[in-house]
N, C-alpha and C positions, 0 to 999 in steps of 0.2 A: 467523374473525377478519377485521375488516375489512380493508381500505387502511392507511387512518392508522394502525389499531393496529402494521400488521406495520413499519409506515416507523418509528414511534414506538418500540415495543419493540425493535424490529432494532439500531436508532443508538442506544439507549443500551446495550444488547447489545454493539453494536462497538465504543462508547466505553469500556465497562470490558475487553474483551479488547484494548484499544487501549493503555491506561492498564498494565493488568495487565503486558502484554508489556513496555514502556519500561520500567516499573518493577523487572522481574527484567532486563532486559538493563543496567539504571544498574549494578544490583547485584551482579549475578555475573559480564557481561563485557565490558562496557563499557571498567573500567581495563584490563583485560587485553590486550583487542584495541586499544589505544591506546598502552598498552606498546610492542608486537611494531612497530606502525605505526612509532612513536618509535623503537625498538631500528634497524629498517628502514634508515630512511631516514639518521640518526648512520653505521649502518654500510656506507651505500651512499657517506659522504663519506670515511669512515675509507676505504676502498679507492680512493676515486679522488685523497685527498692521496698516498699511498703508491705511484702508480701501477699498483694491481691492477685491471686494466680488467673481469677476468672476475668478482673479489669484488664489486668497485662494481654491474657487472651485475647478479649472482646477489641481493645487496642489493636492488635498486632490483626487480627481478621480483615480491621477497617483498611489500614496500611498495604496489606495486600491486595485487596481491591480497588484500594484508590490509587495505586499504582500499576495495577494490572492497565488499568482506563488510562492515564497518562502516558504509559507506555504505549498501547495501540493508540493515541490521541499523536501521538509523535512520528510512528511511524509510517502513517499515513501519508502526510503531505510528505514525507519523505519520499515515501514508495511513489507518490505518483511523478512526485519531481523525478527521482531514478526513472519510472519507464519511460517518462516525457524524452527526457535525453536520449536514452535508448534507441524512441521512433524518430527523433531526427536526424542521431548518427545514422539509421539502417537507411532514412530519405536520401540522405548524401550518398551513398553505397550501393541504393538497391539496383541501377543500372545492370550489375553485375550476377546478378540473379536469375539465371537462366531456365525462365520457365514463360509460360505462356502466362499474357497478358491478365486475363480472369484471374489465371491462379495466385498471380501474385495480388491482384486486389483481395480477393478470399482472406490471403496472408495478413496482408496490410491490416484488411478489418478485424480477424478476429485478434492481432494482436493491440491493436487501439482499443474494442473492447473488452478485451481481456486487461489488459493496462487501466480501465477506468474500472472494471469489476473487480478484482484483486482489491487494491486497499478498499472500494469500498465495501467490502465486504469482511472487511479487516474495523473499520469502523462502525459496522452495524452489530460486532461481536461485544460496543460497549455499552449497548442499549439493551440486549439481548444475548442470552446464552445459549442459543435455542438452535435447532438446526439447520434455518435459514440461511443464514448471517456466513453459519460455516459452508454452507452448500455453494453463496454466491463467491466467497475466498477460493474456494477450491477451484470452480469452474473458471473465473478468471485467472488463474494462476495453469489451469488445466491450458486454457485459450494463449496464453503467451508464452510456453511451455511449444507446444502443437505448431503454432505461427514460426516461432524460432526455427526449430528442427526443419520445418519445410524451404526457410529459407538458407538454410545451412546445407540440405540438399542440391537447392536450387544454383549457390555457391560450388558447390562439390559438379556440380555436373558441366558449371563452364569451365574450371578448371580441365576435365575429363575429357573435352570438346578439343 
């Protein structure tokens, strides 16, 4: 498989696992976790009219963490929609990349799995807080990060040509 094809098929790949995801999270817990956010935060003002300082607390904790999750629960099919488009615009483009065959496959893959790593590892941060979750974020982000540059290089050197 070429370059382009892996950039090509990859982003339309994570545009429908992008798409797929949003769509079951509208669907099955999107109101729910917007609920409990809403429930939250009513109940964190019901305790501080009342002067329950430790209610309004224990409220406002919940709030933050059910929102913390909703927020990475959003970003996710976001992010992988953005890099999906990302590797299709670079498919259209990468002709121009003036490097040797291999290296732009290299490119190609580690920015497709860095694109599939990144948010998920943006969503394994709401299951767990633990070093994992941040390790696979990083590294995919490290990975799409690293792909870019080389082919920003690879850009810069036919210009150079």
């Amino acid at each position: 498989m070429s370059a382009r094809q892996v950039l090509l098929l990859g982003g339309i790949s994570l545009a429908i696992l992008g798409m797929s995801y949003g769509l079951w999270y509208a669907v099955f817990a999107e109101h729910q976790a917007l609920d409990g956010i809403g429930h939250s935060l009513s109940s964190s003002f019901q305790g501080a009219a009342e002067r329950n300082s430790a209610a309004a607390e224990n409220s406002l904790l919940s709030y933050r963490q059910a929102k913390y999750v909703y927020d990475r629960q959003v970003d996710v099919h976001g992010h992988w929609i953005g890099l999906a488009m990302l590797l299709i615009v670079l498919a259209i483009g990468f002709d121009h990349v003036d490097l040797q065959e291999k290296i732009k496959q290299l490119l190609a893959w580690a920015l497709l799995i860095g694109s599939a790593l990144f948010p998920l590892g943006v969503l394994m941060q709401t299951w767990s807080h633990g070093p994992l979750p941040r390790a696979v974020a990083i590294l995919g982000s490290g990975l799409v990060i690293t792909a870019l540059a080389g082919m920003v290089l690879g850009l810069m050197r036919r210009q150079n040509a």
